[in-house]
SEMARPA-948382 format. One line per 3 residues: number of its first residue (from 1); for each residue z, x, y of N, C-alpha, C, O. Coordinates in steps of 0.001 Angstrom, whole numbers, plus 500000, padded with zeros to 6 digits. Example, Ala and Ser with C-alpha at 12.3 -4.5 7.8 and 13.67 -1.06 7.14 Angstrom:
1	507800/513190/494310/507800/512300/495500/507800/513200/496700/508465/514236/496681 | 507080/512850/497750/507140/513670/498940/507870/512900/500030/508039/513409/501138
//
This chain:
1	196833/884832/578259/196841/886185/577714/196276/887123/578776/195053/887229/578870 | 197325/888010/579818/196507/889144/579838/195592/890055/579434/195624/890623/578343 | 194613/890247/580450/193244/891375/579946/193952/892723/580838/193821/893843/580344
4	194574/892595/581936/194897/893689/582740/196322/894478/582674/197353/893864/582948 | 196349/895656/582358/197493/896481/581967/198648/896492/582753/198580/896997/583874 | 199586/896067/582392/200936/896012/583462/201106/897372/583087/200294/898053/582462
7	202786/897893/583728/203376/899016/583862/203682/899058/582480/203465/900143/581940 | 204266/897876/581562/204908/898128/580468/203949/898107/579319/204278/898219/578138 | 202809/897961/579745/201376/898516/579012/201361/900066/578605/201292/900636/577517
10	201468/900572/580115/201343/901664/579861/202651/902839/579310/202575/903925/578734 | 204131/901798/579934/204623/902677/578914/204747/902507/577369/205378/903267/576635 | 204189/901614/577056/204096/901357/575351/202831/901963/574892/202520/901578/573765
13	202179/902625/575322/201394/903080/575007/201309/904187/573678/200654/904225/572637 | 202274/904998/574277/202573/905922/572781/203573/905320/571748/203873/906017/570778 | 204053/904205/571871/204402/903441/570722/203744/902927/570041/203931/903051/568831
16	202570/902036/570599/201383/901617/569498/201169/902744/568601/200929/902219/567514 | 201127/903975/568471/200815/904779/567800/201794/904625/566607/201408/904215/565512 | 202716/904875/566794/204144/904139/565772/203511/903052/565204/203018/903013/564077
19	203549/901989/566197/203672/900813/565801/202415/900618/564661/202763/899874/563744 | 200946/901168/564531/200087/900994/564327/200525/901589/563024/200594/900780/562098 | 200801/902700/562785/201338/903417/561855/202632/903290/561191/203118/904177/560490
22	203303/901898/561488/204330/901421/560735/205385/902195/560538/205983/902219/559463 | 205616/902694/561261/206552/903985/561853/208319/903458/562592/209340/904144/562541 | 208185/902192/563165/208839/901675/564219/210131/900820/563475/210180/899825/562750
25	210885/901514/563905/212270/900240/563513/212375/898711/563851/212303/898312/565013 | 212494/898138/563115/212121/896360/562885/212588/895747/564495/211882/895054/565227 | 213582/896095/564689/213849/895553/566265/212422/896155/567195/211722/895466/567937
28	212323/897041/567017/211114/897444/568472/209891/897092/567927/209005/896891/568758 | 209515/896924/566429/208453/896782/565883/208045/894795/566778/207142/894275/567435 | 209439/894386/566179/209248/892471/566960/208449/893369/568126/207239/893594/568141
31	209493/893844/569149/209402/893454/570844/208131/893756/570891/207415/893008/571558 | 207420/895102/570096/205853/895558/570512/204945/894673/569892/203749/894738/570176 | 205458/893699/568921/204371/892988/568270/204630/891335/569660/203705/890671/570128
34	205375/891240/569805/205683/890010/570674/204553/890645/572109/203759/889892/572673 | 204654/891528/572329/203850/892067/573492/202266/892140/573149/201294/891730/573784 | 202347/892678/572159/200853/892482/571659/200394/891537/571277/199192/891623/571028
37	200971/890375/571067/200197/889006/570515/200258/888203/571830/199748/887083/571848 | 201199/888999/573574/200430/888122/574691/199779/888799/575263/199118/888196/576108 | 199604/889933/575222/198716/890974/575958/197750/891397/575692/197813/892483/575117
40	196187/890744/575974/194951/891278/575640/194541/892336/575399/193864/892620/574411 | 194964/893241/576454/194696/894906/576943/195725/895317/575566/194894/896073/575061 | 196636/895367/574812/197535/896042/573884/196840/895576/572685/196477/896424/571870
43	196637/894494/572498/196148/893551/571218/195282/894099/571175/195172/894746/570134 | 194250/894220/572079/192454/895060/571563/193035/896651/571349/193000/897305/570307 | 193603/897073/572728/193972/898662/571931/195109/898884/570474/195487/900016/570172
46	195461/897896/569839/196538/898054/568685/195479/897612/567812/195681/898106/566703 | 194311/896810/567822/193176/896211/566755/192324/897808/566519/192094/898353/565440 | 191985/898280/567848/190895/899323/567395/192276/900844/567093/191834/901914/566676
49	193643/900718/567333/193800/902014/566946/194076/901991/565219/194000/902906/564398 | 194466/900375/565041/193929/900007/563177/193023/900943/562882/193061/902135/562578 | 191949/899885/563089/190491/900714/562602/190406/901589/562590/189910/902056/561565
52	190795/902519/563659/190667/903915/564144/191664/904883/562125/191161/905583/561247 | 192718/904480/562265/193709/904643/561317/193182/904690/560111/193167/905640/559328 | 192645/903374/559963/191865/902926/558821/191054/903323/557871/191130/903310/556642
55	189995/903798/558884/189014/904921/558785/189529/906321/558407/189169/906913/557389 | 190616/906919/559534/190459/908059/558742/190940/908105/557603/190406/908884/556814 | 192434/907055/557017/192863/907182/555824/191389/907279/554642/191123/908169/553834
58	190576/905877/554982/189681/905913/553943/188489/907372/553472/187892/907682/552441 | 188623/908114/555239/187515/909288/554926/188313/910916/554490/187854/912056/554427 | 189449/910447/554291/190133/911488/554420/189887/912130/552980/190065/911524/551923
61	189322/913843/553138/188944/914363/551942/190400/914385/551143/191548/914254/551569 | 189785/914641/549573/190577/914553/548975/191160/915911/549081/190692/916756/549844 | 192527/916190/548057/193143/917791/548425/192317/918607/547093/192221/918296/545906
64	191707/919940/547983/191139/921030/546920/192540/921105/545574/193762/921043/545708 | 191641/921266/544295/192476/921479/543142/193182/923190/543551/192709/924118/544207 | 194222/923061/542963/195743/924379/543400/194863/925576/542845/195284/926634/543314
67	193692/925771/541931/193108/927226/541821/192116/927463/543088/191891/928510/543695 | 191695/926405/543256/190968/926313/544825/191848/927157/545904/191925/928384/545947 | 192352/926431/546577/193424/926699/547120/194123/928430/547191/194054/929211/548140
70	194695/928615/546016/195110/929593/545741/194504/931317/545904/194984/932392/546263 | 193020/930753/545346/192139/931797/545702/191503/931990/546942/190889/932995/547299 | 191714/930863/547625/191444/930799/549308/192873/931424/550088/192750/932259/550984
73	193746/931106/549805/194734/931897/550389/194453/933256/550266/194223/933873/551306 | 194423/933939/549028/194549/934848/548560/192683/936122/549261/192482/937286/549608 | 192079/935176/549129/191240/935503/550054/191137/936064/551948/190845/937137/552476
76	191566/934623/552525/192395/934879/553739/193065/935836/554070/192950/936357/555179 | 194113/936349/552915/194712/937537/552618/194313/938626/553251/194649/939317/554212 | 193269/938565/552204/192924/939675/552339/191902/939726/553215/191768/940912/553519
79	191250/939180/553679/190494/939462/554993/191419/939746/555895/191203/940906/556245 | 192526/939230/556582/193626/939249/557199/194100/941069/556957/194348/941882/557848 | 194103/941205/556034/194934/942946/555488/193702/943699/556006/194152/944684/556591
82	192207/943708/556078/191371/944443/556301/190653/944644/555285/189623/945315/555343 | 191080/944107/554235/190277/944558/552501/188897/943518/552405/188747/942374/552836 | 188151/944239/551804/186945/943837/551615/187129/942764/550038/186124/942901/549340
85	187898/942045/549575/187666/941335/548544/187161/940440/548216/187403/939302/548619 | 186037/940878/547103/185078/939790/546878/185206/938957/546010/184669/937851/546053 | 186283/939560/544657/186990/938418/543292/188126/938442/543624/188850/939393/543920
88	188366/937060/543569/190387/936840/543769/190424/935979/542422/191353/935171/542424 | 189983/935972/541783/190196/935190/540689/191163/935567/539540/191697/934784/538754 | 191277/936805/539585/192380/937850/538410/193904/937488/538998/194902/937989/538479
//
């Protein structure tokens, strides 16, 4: 198992991102997984861009409820227009 990055390391590089993210059509998904299960240097960077993934899915805030939202736009608004509004709630 390679530890040291060949050329075709580095051009697969922005495919792990795909690949990690299950993104990749089943033919290229094999060839990058066949590469990563002999290539040390891809295998550790495809393990931690998991984790990496992983994590943010799990920390990822949840979405503000739509009156939230709504009154923040509507806010934005109006800071944006120059208006001083302090209730957007009507």
């Amino acid at each position: 198992m390679s530890r040291t990055p060949t050329n075709r390391c580095v051009a697969l590089i922005a495919e792990l991102s795909a690949y990690v993210d299950q993104e990749l059509p089943p033919a290229e998904r094999r060839a990058l997984e066949a590469h990563v299960r002999s290539c040390g240097c891809c295998g550790t960077l495809a393990r931690r861009l998991e984790a990496v993934a992983a994590w943010c899915r799990e920390s990822a805030a949840p979405q503000m409820p739509a009156d939230v939202r709504r009154r923040a736009r509507a806010r934005v608004a109006a800071l944006l227009a120059g208006h001083a509004c302090h209730d957007t709630r009507s």
